[in-house]
C-alpha positions in Angstrom: 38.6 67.2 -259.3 36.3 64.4 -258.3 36.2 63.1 -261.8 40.4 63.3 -261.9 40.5 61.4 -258.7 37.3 58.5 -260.3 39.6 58.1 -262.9 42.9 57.4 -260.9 41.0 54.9 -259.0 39.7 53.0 -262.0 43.5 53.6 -264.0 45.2 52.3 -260.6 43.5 48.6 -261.1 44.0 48.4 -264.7 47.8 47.8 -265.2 49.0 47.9 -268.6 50.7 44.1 -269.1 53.0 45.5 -271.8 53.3 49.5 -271.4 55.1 51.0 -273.9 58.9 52.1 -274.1 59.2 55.4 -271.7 60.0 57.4 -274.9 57.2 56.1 -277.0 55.2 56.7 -274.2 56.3 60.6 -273.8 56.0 60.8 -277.3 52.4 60.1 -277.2 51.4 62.0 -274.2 53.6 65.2 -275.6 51.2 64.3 -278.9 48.1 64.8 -276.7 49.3 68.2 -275.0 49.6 69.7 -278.5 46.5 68.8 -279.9 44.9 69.9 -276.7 46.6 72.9 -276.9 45.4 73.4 -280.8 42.0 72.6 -279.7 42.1 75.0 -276.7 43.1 78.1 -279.1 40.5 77.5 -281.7 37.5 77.2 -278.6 39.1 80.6 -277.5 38.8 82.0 -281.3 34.7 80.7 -281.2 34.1 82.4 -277.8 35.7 85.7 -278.8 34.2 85.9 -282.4 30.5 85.4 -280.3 31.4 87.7 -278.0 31.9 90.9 -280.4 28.3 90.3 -282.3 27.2 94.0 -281.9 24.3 94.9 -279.4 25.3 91.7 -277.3 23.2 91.6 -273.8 25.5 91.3 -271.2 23.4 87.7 -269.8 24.5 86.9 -273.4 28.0 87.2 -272.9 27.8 85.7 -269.6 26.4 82.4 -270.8 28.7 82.6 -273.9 31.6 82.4 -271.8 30.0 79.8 -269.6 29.4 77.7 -272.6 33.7 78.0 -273.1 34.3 77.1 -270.2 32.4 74.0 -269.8 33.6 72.8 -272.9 37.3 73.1 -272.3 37.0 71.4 -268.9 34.8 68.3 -271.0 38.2 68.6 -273.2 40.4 68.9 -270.6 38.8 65.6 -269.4 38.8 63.8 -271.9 42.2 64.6 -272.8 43.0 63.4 -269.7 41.5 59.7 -270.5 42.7 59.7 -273.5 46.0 60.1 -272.8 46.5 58.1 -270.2 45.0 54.6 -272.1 47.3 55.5 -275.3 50.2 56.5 -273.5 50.5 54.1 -270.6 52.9 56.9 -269.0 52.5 56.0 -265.3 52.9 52.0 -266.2 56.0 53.0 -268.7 57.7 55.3 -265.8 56.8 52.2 -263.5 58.8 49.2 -265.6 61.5 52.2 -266.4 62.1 52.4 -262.7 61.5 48.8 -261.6 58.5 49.6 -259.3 56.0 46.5 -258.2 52.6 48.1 -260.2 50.6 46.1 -257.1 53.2 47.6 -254.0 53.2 51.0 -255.5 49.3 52.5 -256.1 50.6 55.7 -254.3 53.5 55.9 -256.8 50.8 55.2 -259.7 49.0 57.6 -258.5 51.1 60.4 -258.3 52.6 59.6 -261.6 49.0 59.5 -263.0 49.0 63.1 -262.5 52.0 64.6 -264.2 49.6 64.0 -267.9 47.0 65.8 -266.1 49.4 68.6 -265.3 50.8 69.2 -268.3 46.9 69.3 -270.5 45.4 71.6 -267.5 48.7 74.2 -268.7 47.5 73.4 -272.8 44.3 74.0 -271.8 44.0 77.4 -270.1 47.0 79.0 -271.5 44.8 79.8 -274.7 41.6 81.1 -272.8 43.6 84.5 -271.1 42.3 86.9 -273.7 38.7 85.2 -273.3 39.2 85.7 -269.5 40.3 89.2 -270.1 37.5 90.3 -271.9 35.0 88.6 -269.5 36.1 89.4 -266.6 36.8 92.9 -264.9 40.6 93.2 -262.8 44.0 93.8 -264.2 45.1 90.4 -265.3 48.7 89.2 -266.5 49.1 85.8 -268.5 51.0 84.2 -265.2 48.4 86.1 -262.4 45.2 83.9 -264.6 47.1 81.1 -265.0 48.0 80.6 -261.0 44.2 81.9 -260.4 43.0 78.7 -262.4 46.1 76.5 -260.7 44.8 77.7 -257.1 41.1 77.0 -257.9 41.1 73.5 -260.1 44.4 72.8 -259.4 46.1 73.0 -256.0 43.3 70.9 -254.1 44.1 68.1 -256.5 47.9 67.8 -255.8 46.8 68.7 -251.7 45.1 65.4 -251.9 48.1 63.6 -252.5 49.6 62.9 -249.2 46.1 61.6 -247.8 46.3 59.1 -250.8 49.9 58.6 -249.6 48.5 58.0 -246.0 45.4 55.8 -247.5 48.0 53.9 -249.3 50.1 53.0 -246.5 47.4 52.6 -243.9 46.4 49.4 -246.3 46.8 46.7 -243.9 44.7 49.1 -241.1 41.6 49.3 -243.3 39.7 50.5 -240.1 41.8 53.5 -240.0 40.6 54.6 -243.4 37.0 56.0 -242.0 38.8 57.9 -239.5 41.7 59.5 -242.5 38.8 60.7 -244.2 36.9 62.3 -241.3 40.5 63.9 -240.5 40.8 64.8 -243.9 37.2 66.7 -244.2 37.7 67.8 -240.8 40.9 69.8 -241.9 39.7 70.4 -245.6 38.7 73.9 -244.9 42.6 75.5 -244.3 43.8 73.5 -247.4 40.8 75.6 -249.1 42.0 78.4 -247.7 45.6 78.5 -248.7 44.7 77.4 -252.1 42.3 80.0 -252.7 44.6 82.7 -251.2 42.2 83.9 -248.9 43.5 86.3 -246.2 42.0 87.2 -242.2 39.2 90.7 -242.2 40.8 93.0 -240.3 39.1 94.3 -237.0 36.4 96.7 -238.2 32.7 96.8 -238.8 32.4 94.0 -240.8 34.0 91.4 -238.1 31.7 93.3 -235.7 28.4 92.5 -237.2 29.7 88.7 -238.0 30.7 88.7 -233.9 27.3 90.2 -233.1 25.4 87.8 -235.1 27.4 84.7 -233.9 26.0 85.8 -230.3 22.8 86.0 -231.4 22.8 82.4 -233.2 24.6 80.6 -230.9 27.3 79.3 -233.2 30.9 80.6 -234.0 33.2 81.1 -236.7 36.6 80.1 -236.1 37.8 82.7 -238.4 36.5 84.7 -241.5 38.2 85.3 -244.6 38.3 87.7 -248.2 37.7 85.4 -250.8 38.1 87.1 -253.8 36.7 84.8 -257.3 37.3 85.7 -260.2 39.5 88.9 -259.8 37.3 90.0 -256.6 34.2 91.3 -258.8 32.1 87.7 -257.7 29.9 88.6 -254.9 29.7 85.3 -253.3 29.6 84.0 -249.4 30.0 80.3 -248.2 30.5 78.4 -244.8 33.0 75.4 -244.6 34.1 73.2 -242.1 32.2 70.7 -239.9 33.4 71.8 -236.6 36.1 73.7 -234.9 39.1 75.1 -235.2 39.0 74.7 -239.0 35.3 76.3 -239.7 35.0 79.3 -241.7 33.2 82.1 -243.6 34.6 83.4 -246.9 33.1 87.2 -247.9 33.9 88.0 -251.1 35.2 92.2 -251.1 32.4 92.8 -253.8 29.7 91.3 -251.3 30.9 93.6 -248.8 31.3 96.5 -251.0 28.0 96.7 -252.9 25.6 95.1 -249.7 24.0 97.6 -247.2 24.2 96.8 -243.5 20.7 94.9 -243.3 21.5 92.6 -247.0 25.0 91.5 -245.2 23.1 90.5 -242.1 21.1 88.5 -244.2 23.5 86.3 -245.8 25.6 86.2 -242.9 23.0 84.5 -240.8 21.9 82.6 -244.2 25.7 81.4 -243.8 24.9 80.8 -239.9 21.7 78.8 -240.5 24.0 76.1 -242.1 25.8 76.1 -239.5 23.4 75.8 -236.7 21.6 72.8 -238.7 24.5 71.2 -239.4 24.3 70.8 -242.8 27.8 70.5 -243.6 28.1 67.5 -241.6 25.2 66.0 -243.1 26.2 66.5 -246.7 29.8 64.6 -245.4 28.1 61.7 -244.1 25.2 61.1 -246.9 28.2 61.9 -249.7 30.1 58.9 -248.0 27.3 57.1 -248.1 26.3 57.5 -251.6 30.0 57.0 -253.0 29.8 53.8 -251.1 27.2 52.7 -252.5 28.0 53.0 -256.2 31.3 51.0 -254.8 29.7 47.9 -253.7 27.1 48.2 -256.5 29.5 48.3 -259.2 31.7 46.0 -257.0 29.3 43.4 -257.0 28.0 43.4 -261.4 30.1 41.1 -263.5 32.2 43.7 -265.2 35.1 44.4 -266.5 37.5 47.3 -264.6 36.8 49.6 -267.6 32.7 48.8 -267.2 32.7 49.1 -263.4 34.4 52.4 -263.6 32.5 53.9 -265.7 29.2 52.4 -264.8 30.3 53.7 -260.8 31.3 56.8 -262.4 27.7 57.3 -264.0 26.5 56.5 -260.5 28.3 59.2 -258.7 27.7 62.0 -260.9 23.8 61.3 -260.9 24.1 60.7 -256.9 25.4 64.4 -257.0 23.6 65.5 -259.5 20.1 64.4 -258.1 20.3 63.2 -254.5 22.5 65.3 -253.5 21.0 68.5 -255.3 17.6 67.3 -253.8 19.2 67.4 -250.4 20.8 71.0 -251.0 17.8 72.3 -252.4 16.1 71.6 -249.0 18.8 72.6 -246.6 19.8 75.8 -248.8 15.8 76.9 -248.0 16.0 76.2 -244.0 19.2 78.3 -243.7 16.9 81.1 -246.0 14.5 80.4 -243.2 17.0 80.9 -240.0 17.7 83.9 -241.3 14.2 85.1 -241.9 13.7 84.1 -237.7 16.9 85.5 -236.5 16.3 89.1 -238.2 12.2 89.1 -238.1 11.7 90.0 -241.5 12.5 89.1 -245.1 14.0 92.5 -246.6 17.3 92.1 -245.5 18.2 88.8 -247.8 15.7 89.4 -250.5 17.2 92.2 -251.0 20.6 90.9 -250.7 19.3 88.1 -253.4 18.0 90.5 -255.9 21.4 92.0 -255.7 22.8 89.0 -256.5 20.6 87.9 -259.2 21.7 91.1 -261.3 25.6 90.9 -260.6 25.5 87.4 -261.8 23.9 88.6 -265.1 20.3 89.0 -264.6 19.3 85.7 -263.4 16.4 85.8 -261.4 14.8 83.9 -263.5 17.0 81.1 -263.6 16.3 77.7 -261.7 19.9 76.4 -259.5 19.9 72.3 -258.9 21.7 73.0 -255.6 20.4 76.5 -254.7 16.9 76.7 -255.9 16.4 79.8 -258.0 16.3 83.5 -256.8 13.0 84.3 -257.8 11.7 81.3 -256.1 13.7 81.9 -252.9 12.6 85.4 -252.8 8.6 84.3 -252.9 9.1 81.5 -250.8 10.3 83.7 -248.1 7.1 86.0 -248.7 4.9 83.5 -248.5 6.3 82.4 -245.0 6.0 85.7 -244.0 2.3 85.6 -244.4 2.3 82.2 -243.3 4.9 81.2 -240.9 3.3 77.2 -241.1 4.8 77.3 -244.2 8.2 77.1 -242.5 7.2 74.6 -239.7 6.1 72.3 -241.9 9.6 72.5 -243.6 11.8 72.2 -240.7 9.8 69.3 -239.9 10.5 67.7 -243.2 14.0 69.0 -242.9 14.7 67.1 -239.5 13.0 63.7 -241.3 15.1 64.1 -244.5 18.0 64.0 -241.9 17.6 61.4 -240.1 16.3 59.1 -242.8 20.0 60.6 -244.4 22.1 59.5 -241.3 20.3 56.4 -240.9 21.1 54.9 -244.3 23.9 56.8 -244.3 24.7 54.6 -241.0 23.8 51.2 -242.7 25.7 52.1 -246.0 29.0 52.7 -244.5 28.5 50.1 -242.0 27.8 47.5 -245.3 31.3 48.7 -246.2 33.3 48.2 -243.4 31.5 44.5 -242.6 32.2 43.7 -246.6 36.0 45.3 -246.1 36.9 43.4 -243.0 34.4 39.9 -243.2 34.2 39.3 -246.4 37.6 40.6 -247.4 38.9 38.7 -244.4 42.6 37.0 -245.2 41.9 33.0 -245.3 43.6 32.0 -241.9 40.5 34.2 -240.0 37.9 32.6 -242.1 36.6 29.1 -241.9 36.4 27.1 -243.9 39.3 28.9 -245.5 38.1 30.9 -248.7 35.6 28.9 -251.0 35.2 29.3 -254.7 32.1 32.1 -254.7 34.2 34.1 -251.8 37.5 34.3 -253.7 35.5 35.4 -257.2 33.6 38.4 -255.1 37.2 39.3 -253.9 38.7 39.9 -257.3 35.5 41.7 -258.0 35.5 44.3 -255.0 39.4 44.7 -254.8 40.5 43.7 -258.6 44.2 44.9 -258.2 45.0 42.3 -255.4 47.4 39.5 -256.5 45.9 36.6 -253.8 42.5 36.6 -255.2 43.2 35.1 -258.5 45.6 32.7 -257.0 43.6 31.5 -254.7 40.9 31.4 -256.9 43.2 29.6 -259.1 44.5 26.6 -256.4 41.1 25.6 -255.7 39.6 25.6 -259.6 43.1 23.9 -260.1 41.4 20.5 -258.1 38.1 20.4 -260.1 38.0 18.6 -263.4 37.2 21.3 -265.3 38.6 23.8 -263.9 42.1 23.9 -265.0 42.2 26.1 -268.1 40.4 29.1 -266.5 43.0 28.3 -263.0 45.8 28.8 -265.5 44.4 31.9 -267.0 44.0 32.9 -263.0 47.6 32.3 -262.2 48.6 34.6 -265.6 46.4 37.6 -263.7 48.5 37.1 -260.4 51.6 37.2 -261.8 50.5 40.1 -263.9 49.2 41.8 -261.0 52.2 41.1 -258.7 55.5 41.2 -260.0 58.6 40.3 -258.8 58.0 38.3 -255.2 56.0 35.5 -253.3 52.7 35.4 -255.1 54.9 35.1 -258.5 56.9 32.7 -257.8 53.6 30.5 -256.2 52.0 31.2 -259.6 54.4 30.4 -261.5 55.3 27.0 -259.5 50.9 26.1 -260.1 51.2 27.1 -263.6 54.1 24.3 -264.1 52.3 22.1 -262.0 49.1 21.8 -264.3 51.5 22.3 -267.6 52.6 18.6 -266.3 
């Protein structure tokens, strides 16, 4: 999802001058769903033909069918870009329809998404006999396909009408902070109804998550059955920043196969997040870190196609490094709350271990964002024997956190003086808009019309500067279409013609 949306933003400020006829277009994108398709069925036929090799450890399967599935979502990907730069679909259903390309990034947008659509369909139709075989339940063709729409799909098209809001909200960049924070703040429900999750009933289960809230301090605003992969995951996990929209998802197979004292344990694990606030904290440093690949790639002298993939590059090692880092540490303390809260260790080691074997006997294995089981399950040992061990980590904890928020602070800060200073329209700055300031515009905000033609009037009165002005007036009207900023190109592109 994050790389669908990083690739939006970059297609949204790279109009196609001359998109292709809307039927060549369809023709092309049609082209890529088949061959996606194709490619789909014969990474099916590989995972299948592994998967019957006789004596095959079920660990072995497991990561088989991992391997499948991270190489149709590379395909799916790729796909995607693929189709999007040969087709030109959202720029040819643009012209077809007379839209402004610059008025209408919603529109762009949301017609960026039908290719991406129609190749997530080619691509998991194929894989329902590899999910059948992999996976225990009673699963129909249309039951897998809207379990993959509901978890890789539905949260995609949910973020539409905030991109709709972001999009009209343009002129109140101030109020974009805040549509976020709303956003997050009600992310949890859309998760919810995209997942299908539904309330636990009144029972013991809700009584031991009431009891332990008491004990904590902190509250769920309601709990939910989550059920993964046709309800055989045993998985927990705690969402929301605050209430009324913060919840605990219990998968039925946690419940089922947990005794009393291995529930507690990841319940308060669960808890411990809460009471830290860790959620908040990966909001705020995740902002932070986006931003920053922003204004760094914002600020290098590339091309569209450079900054978005050198910002994409940027993202995914934030995530995959920083923000793992981060995890690493917080997933530990909440390990920790829950070894204070119940007084010993048995509870959630055993509740681990458990884990470790229903996931295909990976104790063994290390997590980037979770640390590994084995080494959760000494670590909370050793504390045992040596509660200092777990002082000293809260401490660190409490320093990684504020260190987090505090350049989490400056970043976002940068952003908003760069968005509203620097970005300023002429008539608020003085003087009004020099060379160097309109040339750092096109580079943070490369799909506005002004900045070229501003850019443009003043190179237009330097000696040299009239060939690369003229180019400059081109981009507006490019940019633009049909209105003002057109016709004031084109009336500065006559002018130096003379």
């Amino acid at each position: 999802m994050l790389a669908v949306m990083l690739i939006l933003g970059w297609y949204t400020e790279s109009p196609a001058p001359q998109p292709p006829p809307l039927g060549q277009a369809l023709t092309i994108a049609g082209g890529a769903v088949v061959a996606t398709l194709i490619m789909s069925i014969l990474l099916d036929y590989w995972a299948r033909r592994a998967l019957r090799r006789p004596g095959l450890p079920f660990a072995e399967r497991r990561r088989i069918a991992a391997k499948a599935d991270m190489a149709l979502r590379m395909l799916l990907v790729g796909a995607y870009v693929a189709t999007l730069i040969h087709s030109s679909l959202p720029w040819s259903l643009i012209a077809a329809w007379g839209l402004s390309p610059a008025a209408d990034s919603f529109a762009v947008q949301s017609l960026g998404l039908l290719p991406y659509v129609a190749l997530f369909f080619a691509a998991w139709l194929p894989q329902y006999p590899l999910h059948r075989e992999t996976n225990a339940g009673k699963w129909t063709r249309a039951s897998f396909l809207v379990h993959k729409a509901r978890y890789n799909l539905y949260m995609l098209l949910a973020w539409l009408p905030f991109a709709f809001l972001a999009d009209w909200l343009g002129e109140f960049l101030i109020l974009l902070p805040v549509l976020f924070l709303a956003a997050a703040w009600a992310f949890p429900l859309l998760l919810a109804r995209a997942w299908g999750c539904r309330r636990i009933p009144e029972g013991p289960v809700m009584d031991t998550v009431r009891r332990l809230e008491n004990e904590a301090g902190v509250k769920f605003s309601r709990v939910y059955l989550w059920e993964p992969g046709g309800g055989n995951t045993q998985n927990a996990a705690a969402v929301g920043i605050m209430r009324p929209f913060r919840y605990l998802f219990l998968t039925p197979a946690l419940i089922r196969n947990m005794k009393e004292d291995e529930l507690e344990g990841v319940i308060l694990h669960e808890l411990g997040h809460i009471k830290n606030k860790h959620l908040l904290f990966y909001l705020f440093t995740s902002l932070a870190g986006i931003n920053l690949a922003v204004l760094i790639g914002a600020y290098l002298p590339l091309t569209s196609t450079e900054r978005f993939i050198v910002t994409t590059v940027m993202v995914l090692a934030y995530f995959r490094f920083i923000f793992g880092w981060l995890s690493r540490n917080m997933e530990r303390q909440a390990d920790l709350f829950a070894l204070e809260m119940s007084g010993d260790s048995r509870g959630l080691v055993n509740a681990l271990e458990k884990l470790g074997i229903s996931a295909g006997h990976v104790r063994l294995a290390e997590s980037w964002h979770h640390l590994g089981i084995a080494e959760r399950v000494d670590y909370l040992r050793r504390v045992e024997r040596f509660p200092e061990i777990g002082d000293a980590h809260h401490l660190a904890v409490r320093r990684i956190m504020l260190t987090g928020y505090l350049a989490s602070a400056l970043l976002i800060g940068t952003m908003v003086w760069l968005i509203h200073v620097e970005l300023a329209p002429m008539p608020q700055r003085e003087p009004a808009g020099d060379i160097a300031h309109w040339r750092r515009v096109m580079r943070v905000v490369p799909d506005n019309p002004d900045a070229p033609l501003h850019l443009a009037y003043r190179l237009a009165s330097l000696p040299d500067g009239k060939p690369e002005a003229a180019a400059l007036a081109v981009d507006a009207i490019r940019i633009a279409g049909p209105g003002d900023v057109t016709d004031a190109a084109e009336s500065l592109l006559r002018d130096l013609r003379e």
